[in-house]
C-alpha positions in Angstrom: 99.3 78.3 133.1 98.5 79.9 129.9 98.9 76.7 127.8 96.3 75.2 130.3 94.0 77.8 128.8 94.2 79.8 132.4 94.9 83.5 131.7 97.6 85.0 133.6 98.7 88.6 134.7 101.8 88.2 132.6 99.9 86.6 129.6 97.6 89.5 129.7 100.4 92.3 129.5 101.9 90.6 126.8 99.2 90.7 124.6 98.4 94.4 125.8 101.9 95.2 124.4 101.1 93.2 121.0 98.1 95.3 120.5 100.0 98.0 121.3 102.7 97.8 119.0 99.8 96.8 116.4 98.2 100.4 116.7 101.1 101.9 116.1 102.3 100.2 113.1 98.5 101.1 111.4 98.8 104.4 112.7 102.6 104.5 110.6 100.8 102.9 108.1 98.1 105.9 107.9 100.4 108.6 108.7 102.5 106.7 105.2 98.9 107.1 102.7 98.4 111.4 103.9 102.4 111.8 102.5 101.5 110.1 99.8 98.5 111.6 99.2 100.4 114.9 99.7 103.4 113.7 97.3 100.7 113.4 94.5 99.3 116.8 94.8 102.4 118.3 94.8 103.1 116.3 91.5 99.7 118.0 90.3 100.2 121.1 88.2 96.4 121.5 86.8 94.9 124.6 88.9 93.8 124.9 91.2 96.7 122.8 93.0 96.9 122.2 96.6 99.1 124.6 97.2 96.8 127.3 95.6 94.2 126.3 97.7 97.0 126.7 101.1 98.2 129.8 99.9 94.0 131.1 98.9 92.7 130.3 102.3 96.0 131.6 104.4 95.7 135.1 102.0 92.2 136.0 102.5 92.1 134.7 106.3 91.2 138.4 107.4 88.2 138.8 104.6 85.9 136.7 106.2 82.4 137.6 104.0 84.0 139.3 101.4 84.4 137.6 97.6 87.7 135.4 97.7 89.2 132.6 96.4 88.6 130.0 99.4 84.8 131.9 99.0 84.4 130.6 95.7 85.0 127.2 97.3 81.3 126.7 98.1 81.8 124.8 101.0 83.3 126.9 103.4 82.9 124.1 106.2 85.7 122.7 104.7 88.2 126.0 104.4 87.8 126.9 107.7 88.8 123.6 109.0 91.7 123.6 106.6 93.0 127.1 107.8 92.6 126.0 111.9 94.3 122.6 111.1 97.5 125.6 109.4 97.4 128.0 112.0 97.3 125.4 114.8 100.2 123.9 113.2 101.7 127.0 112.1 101.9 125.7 108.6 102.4 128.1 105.7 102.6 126.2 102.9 103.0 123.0 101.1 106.8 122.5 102.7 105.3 123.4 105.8 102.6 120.5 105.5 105.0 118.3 104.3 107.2 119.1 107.3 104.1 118.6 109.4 103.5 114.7 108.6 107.5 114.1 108.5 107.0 115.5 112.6 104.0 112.8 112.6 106.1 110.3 111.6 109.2 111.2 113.8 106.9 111.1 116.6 105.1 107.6 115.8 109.0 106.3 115.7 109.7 108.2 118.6 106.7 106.8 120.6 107.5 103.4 119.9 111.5 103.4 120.0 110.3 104.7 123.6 107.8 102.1 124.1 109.4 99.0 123.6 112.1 98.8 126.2 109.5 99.6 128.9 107.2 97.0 127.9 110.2 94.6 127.7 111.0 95.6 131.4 107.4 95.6 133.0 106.8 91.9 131.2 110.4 90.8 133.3 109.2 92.6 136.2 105.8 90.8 136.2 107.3 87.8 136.2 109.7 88.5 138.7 106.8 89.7 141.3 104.9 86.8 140.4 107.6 84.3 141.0 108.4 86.2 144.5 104.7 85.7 145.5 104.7 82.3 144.7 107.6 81.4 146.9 106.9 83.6 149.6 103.5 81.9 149.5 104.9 78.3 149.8 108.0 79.1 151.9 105.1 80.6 154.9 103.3 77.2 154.9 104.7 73.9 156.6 103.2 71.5 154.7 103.4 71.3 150.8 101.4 69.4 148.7 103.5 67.7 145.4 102.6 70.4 143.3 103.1 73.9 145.5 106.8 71.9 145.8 107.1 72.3 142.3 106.2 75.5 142.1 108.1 76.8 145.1 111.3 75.0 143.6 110.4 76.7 140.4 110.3 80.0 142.2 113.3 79.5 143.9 115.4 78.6 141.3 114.1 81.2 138.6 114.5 84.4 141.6 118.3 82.7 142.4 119.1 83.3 138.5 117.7 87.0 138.0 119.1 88.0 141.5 123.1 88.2 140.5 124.0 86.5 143.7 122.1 88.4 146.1 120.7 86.7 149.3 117.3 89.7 150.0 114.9 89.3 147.4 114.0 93.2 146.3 110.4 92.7 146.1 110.0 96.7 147.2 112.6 98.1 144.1 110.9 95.8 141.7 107.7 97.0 142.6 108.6 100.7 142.5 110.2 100.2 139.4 107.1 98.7 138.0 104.9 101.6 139.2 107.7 103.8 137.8 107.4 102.2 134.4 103.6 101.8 134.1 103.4 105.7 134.6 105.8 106.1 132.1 103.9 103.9 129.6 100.7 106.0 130.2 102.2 109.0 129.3 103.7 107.1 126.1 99.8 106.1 125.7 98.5 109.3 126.1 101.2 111.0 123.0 100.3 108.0 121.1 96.1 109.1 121.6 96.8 112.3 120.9 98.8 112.3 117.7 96.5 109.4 116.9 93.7 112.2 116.7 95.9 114.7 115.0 96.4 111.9 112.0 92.8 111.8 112.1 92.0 115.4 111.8 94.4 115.6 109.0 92.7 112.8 107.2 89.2 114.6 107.5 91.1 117.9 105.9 92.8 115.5 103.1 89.2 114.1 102.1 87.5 117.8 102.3 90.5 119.0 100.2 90.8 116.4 97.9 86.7 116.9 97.4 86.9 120.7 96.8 89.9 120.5 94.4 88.7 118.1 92.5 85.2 120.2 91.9 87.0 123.3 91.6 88.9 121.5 88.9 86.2 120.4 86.8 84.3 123.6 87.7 87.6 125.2 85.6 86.9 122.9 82.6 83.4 123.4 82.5 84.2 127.1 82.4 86.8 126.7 79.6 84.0 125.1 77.3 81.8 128.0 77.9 84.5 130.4 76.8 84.6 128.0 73.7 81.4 127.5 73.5 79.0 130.3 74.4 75.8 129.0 73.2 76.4 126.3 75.7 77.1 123.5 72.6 79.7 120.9 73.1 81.8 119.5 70.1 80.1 116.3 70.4 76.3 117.6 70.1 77.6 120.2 67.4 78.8 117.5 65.4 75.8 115.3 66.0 73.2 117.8 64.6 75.8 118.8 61.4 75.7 114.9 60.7 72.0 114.7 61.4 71.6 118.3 58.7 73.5 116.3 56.3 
């Protein structure tokens, strides 16, 4: 039927499945880029480091107002979502958030080592139902034309094969099994929606963080040349004009 171009109930859970199983390989893949992007700040020694920001916003959690070190982050947006993502997850530090997207992964795998023997098993049971309709369908009627013979035959010989040699045709199990199966899928769909939003919130707080560092950083070296320079002068203008005196 489907290579007549006619969509069928069987060709439409298969390609459910395959868009399924697509989401959750991008969702590994994204879950991959935050432990790397976690990997290479805690390669990063010039202050402040990501763990100095953890440790700045989990210390002064209590000082909300008063001068502090996530305070002197100016967007503060930013460190409060930070320290609700860490207290939701109970996270304490930079092992902790490591251990955090390890779980993320060990669930993606978990969600999809799940996943795939129930789809495997509802795409056999479809088929099944659908080939018991079809020959209870032509076996009522007296009269078949050439091809619901075909398909009756077809029917009959695919349910003989699946049956192991029994004469009643389980149309009732197969069908409780099937509603069995889809409920369990659902609730497979509904951890894979929900850590699917987790990955997202922790790629919000990975761009907010890796925005604020990366200020505070430069903020740093811009205070180092003052302490160098107090008149404000760079090296570079310093030399200029000495060049230009000359």
């Amino acid at each position: 039927m489907e290579k007549r171009g006619i969509r069928t109930g069987r060709g439409d859970l298969n390609r459910e499945i395959e868009v399924t199983n697509q989401k959750l390989r991008q969702l590994k893949a994204r879950i991959s880029k935050l432990q790397d992007w976690l990997k290479e700040e805690q390669e990063n020694t010039e202050p402040p480091t990501l763990a100095d920001y953890i440790q700045g916003i989990l210390s002064r959690k209590a000082q909300s107002g008063k001068p502090g070190y996530s305070q002197s982050l100016y967007n503060l947006k930013d460190a409060a979502k930070m320290l609700n993502f860490l207290q939701t997850n109970n996270i304490m530090d930079m092992a902790g958030l490591d251990e955090k997207f390890k779980s993320m992964i060990g669930e993606q795998l978990d969600i999809q080592g799940k996943l795939k023997p129930v789809e495997r098993r509802l795409a056999t049971l479809k088929k099944h139902l659908e080939q018991a309709d079809i020959y209870f369908k032509c076996k009522g009627k007296k009269l078949l034309s050439e091809a619901e013979q075909i398909l009756f035959t077809t029917a009959k010989d695919y349910l003989k094969g699946v049956m192991n040699g029994k004469t009643t045709i389980p149309t009732k199990t197969w069908k409780e099994e099937y509603a069995k199966l889809t409920a369990e899928r659902k609730k497979l769909n509904q951890r894979y929606l929900a850590l699917k939003e987790e990955v997202k919130e922790a790629e919000k707080i990975r761009k907010s963080v890796y925005s604020i560092l990366r200020q505070e950083q430069r903020t740093t070296l811009d205070k180092g040349i003052k302490r160098c320079w107090p008149d404000g002068m760079p090296a570079v203008r310093f030399s200029t004009q000495f060049a230009a005196s000359r």
